[in-house]
C-alpha atoms as a printed R data frame, in Angstrom:
    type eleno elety resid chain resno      x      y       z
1   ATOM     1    CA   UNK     A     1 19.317 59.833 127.809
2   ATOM     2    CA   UNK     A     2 21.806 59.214 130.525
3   ATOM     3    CA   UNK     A     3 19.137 57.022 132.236
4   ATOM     4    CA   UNK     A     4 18.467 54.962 128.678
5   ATOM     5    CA   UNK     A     5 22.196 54.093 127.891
6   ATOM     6    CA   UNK     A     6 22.649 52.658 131.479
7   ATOM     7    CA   UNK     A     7 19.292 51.174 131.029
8   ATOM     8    CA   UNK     A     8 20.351 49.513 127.958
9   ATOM     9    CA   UNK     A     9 23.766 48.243 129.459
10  ATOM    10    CA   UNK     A    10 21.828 46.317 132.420
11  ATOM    11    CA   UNK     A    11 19.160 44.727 129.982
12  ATOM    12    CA   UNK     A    12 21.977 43.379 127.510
13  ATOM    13    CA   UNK     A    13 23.761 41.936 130.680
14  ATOM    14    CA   UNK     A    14 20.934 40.450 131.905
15  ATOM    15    CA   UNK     A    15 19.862 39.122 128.463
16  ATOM    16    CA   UNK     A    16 22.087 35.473 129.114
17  ATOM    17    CA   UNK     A    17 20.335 34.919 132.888
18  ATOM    18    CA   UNK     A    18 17.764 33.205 134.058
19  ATOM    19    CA   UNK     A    19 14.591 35.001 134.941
20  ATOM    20    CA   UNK     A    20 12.792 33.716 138.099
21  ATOM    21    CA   UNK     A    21  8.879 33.597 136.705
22  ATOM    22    CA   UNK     A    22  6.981 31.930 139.989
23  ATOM    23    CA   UNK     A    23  8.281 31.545 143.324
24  ATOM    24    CA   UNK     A    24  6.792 30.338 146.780
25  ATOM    25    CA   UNK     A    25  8.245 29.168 150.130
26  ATOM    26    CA   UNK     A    26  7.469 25.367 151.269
27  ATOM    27    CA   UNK     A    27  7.688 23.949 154.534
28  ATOM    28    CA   UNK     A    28 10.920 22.933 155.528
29  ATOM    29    CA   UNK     A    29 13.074 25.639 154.407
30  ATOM    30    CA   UNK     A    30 12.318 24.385 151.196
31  ATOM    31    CA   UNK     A    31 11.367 27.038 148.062
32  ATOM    32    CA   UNK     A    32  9.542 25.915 144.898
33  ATOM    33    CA   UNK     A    33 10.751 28.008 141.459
34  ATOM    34    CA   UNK     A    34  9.967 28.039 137.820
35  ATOM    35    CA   UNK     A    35 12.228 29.841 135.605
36  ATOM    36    CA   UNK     A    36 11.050 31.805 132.180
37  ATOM    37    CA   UNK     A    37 13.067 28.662 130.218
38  ATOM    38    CA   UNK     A    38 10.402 26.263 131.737
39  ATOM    39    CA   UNK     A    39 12.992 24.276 134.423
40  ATOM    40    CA   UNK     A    40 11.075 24.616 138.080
41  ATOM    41    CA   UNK     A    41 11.755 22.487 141.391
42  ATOM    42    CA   UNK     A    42 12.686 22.758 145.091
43  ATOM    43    CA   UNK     A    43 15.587 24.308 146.710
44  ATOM    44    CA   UNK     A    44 16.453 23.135 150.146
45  ATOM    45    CA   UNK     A    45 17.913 26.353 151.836
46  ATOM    46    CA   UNK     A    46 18.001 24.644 155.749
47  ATOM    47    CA   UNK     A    47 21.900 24.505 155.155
48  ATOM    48    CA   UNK     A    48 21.777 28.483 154.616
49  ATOM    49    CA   UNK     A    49 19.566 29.401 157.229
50  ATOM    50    CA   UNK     A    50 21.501 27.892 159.791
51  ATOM    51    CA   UNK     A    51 24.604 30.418 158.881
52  ATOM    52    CA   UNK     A    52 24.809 33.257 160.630
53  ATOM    53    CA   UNK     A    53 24.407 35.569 157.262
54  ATOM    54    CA   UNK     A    54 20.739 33.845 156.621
55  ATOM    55    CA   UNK     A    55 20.139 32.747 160.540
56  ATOM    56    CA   UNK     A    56 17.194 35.711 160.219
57  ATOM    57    CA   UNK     A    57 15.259 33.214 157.916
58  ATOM    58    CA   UNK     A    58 15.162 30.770 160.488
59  ATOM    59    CA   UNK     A    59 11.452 31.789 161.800
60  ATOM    60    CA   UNK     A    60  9.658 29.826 159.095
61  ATOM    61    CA   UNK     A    61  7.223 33.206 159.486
62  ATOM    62    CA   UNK     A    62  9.622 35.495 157.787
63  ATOM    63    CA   UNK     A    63 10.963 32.454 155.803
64  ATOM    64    CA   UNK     A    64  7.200 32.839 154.041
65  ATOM    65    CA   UNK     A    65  7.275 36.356 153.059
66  ATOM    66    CA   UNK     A    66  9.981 35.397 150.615
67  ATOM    67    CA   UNK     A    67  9.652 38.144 147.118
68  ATOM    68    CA   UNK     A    68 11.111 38.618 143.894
69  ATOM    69    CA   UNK     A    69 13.311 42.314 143.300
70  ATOM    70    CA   UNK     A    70 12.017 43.525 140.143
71  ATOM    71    CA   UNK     A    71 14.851 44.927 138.962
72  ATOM    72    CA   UNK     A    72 17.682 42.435 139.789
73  ATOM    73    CA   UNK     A    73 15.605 39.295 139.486
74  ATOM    74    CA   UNK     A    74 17.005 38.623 143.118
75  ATOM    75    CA   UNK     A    75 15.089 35.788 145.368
76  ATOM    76    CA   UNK     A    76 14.750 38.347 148.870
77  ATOM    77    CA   UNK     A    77 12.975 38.674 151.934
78  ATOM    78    CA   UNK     A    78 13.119 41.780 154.611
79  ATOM    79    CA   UNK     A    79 16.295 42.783 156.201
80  ATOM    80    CA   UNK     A    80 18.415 43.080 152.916
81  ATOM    81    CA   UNK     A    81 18.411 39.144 152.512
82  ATOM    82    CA   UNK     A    82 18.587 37.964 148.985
83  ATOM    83    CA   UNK     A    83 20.015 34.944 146.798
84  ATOM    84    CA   UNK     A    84 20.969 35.371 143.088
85  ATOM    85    CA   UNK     A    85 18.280 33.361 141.127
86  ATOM    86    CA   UNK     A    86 21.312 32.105 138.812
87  ATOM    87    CA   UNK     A    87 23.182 29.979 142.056
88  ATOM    88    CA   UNK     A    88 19.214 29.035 142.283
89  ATOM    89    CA   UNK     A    89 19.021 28.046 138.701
90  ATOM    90    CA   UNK     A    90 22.389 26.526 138.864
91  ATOM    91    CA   UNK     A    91 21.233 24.349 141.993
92  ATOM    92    CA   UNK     A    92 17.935 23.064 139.954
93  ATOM    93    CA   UNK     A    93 19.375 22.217 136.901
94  ATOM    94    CA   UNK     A    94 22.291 20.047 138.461
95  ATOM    95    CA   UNK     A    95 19.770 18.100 140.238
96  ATOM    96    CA   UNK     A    96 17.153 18.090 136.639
97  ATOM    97    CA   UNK     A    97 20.858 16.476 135.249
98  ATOM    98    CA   UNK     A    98 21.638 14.143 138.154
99  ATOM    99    CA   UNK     A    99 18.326 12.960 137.152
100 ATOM   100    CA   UNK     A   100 18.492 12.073 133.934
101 ATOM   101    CA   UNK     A   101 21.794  9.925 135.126
């Protein structure tokens, strides 16, 4: 029961985010995403991967084997490297409203 209640907590947080639905690295440093509310583009992450936190993405190799955490939603790759799909979502739809300007 212990295990359903804190179940329950997480899902009813996680009701108001976005849920990354498709996902695949582009040349470039670039990755291509669709979120489950139908918004989808490219996110340029050469700016991140030339910090010393991300510098491990810099082989465009590992940069490929980019994956989605099941449980958190969380854009990662190996090594403990992952971005929060709502700075992700946040990132596409400025540039979907920029856009429309």
């Amino acid at each position: 029961m212990g295990f359903s209640l804190k179940h329950r907590r997480y899902r009813s947080r996680r009701l108001n985010m976005h849920t990354v639905t498709e996902l695949r690295a582009e040349g470039d440093y670039t990755l291509w995403l669709r979120f489950d509310d139908g918004l989808e583009g490219h996110v340029y992450l050469g700016e991140w991967v030339a910090t010393e936190m991300y510098g491990a993405l810099s082989d465009q190799e590992t940069f490929r084997k980019v994956g989605l955490d099941p449980v958190s939603n969380a854009v990662t790759w190996e090594g403990g490297i992952n971005l929060d799909p709502e700075v992700l979502y946040r990132d596409l739809a400025s540039k979907a409203e920029a856009a429309l300007h």
